[in-house]
N, C-alpha and C positions, 0 to 999 in steps of 0.2 A: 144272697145275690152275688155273681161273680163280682170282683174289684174291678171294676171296665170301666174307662170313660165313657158319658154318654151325651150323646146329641139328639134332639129332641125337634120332630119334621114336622112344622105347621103347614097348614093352607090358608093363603091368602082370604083375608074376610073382614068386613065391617065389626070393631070393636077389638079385631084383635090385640092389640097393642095393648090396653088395659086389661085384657084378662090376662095376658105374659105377666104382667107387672105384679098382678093380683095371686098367680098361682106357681108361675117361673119366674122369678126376680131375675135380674144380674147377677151373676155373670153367667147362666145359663149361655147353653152352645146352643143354637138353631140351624135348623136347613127350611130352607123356605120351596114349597112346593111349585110346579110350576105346569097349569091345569090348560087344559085346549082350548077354554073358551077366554084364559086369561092373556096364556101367551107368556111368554118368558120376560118381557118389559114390565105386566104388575108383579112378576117375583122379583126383581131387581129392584122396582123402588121399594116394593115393599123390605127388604132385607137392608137393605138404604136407607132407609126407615131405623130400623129395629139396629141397627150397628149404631143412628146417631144416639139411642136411646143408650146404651153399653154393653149390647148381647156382644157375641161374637157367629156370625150369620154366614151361611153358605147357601148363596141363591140354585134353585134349580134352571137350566138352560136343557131347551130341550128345539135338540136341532131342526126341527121338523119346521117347528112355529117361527121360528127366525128368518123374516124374508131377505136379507141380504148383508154382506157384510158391513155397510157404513151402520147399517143397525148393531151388528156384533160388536162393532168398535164402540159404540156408545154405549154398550153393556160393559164392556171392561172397562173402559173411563171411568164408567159410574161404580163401579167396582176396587176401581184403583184410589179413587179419589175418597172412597167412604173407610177404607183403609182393610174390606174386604179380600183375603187372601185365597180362597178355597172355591171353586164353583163344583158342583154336582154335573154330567154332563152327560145326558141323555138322548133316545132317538125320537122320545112321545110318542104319542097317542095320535097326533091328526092323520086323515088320512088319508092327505098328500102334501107334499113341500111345499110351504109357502115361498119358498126360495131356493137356493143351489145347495143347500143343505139336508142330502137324502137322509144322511145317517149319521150317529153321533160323533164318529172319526173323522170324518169331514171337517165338523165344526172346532172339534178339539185342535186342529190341524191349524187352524186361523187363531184361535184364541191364543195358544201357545205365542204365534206369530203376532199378533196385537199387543200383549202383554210384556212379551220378551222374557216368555218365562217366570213371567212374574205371581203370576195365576196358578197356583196349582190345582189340578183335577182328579174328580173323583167319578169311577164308572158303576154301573150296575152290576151283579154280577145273579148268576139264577140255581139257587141249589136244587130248584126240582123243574129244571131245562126252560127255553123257550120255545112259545109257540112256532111250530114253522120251522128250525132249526133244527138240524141234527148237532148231535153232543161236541162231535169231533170240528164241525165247520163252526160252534159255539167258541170253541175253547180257540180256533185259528183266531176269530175275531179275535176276542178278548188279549190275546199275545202283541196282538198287532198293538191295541187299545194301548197297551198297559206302557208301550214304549212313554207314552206321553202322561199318563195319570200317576197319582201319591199314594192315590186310596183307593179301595172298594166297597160299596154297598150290597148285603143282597137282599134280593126281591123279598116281600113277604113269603113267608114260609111255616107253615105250621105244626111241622113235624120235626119234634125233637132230633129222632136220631139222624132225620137227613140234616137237619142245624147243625149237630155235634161234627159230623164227618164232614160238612163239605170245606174247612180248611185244608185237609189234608188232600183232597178232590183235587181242589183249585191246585196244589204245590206238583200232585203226580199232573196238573196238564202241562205246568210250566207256567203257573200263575204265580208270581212273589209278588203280589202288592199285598201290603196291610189289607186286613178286610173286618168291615166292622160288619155286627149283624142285627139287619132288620128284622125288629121284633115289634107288636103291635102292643099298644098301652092296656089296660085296661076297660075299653072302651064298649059301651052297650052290645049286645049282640044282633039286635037290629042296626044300629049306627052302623057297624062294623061290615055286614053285609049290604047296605045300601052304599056305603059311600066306599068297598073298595073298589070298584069297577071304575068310577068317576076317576081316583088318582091313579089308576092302573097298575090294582095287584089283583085285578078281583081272580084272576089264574090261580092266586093259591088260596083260594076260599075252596079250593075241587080237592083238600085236605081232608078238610073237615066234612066234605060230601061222601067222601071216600071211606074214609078211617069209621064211619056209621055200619059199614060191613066186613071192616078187620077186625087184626086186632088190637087198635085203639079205639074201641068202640064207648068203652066204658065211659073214660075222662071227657070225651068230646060230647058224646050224648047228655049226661049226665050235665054240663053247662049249658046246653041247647034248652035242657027244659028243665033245669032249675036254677039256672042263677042267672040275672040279668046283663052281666057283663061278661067277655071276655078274662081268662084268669093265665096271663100271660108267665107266670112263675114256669111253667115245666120248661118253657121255651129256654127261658134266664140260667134257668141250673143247668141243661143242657149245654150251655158255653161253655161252664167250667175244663179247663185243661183243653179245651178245642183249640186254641191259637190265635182268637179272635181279638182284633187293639181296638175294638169298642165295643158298644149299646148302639145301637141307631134308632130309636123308638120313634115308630109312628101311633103321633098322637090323635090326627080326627077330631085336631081342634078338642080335644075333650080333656082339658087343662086341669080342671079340680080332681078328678077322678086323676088322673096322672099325678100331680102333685101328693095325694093322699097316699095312693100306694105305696111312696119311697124308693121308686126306680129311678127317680132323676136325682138323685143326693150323691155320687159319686162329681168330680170333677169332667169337664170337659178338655 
């Protein structure tokens, strides 16, 4: 496994707090998901939560679901007060603004301003592009974004070599933020296609739809119908020497199987 810190991205849920305890003890890193029908207030308390417990937690904030700013202030408060440093900072899923926050630049713009700087932020970033989006008006975003963000996530991604390259991607657009990489746990392979669409990666599940008539056909087939989980290893090796400062593992809530494997044993 590369030497990479790694943070490890829950979804909000009944019980969680005890299976952390039970399969990610302290001092596990967290990022708390932040789902449309939940809304960016249960990722806050819930990471307000999991910080009094002694994780170290980074709520997702997804600017869509945020209807105004005395609401975003009382997301840093709570952030500031639980001694929260990092927010994750998104445009979501809904689909349309619950408030003056069309898009995550927007929101990042006020947080900064709320916090005083005190907040650091982390953006999405997308190795195999976004929907809607052309490459070039992507990477404008992103430039823009990066004035105000620490870090970078990217989107689920299933394919090795575009994993391995897109550090170097990111640096010829003029992207220099740290980028950690989103890589999925070892997670059921039904779990895994039911509930990415829900957190919104299900885009790069069209990998593995794909790679069925390349030539990645072998490895991907080959888990589809015989092994019951995801076997997120080639993704992991694939980091080595890429330039990536983390693991982002999304886990699908599926804690024991994550714990088991040995991907979260490195520092956070």
């Amino acid at each position: 496994m590369a030497d990479l810190p790694v943070r490890v991205e829950v979804v909000p849920a009944d019980g969680l707090a005890q299976r952390l305890r039970a399969s990610l003890p302290v001092p596990a890193v967290l990022t708390v998901t932040c789902l449309p029908h939940h809304g960016p207030r249960e990722a806050v308390e819930v990471a307000v939560d999991l910080a009094a417990a002694g994780y170290t937690v980074i709520p997702h904030l997804a600017a869509r679901s945020v209807p105004d700013r005395a609401e975003l202030a009382r997301y840093v408060a709570q952030c500031r007060d639980a001694g929260i440093t990092d927010v994750f900072v998104i445009g979501g899923d809904a689909s349309t603004a619950a408030g003056p926050y069309a898009w995550s630049g927007a929101l990042m713009e006020d947080i900064a301003d709320l916090s005083g700087g005190a907040l650091r932020m982390g953006i999405a970033v997308y190795p195999e592009g976004h929907p809607g989006t052309a490459e070039d008006e992507l990477a404008r975003t992103l430039r823009a974004k990066q004035e105000l963000a620490s870090w970078c996530v990217t989107q689920l991604c299933f394919s090795p070599d575009t994993l391995h390259a897109y550090p170097s991607r990111l640096l010829h657009a003029g992207i220099t933020l740290p980028v950690w990489a989103g890589v999925p746990g070892p997670v059921r392979m039904t779990r895994l296609f039911r509930l990415a669409t829900t957190i919104g990666v299900g885009q790069s599940l069209g990998f593995l739809r794909r790679s069925a008539g390349g030539t990645e056909t072998g490895s991907v087939v080959r888990q589809l119908i015989s092994s019951a989980s995801y076997d997120p290893a080639p993704l992991v090796a694939a980091l080595d020497g890429a330039g990536y400062a983390g693991l982002h593992l999304y886990s699908f809530n599926d804690l024991a199987a994550l714990a088991a494997s040995g991907l979260t044993r490195s520092d956070g």
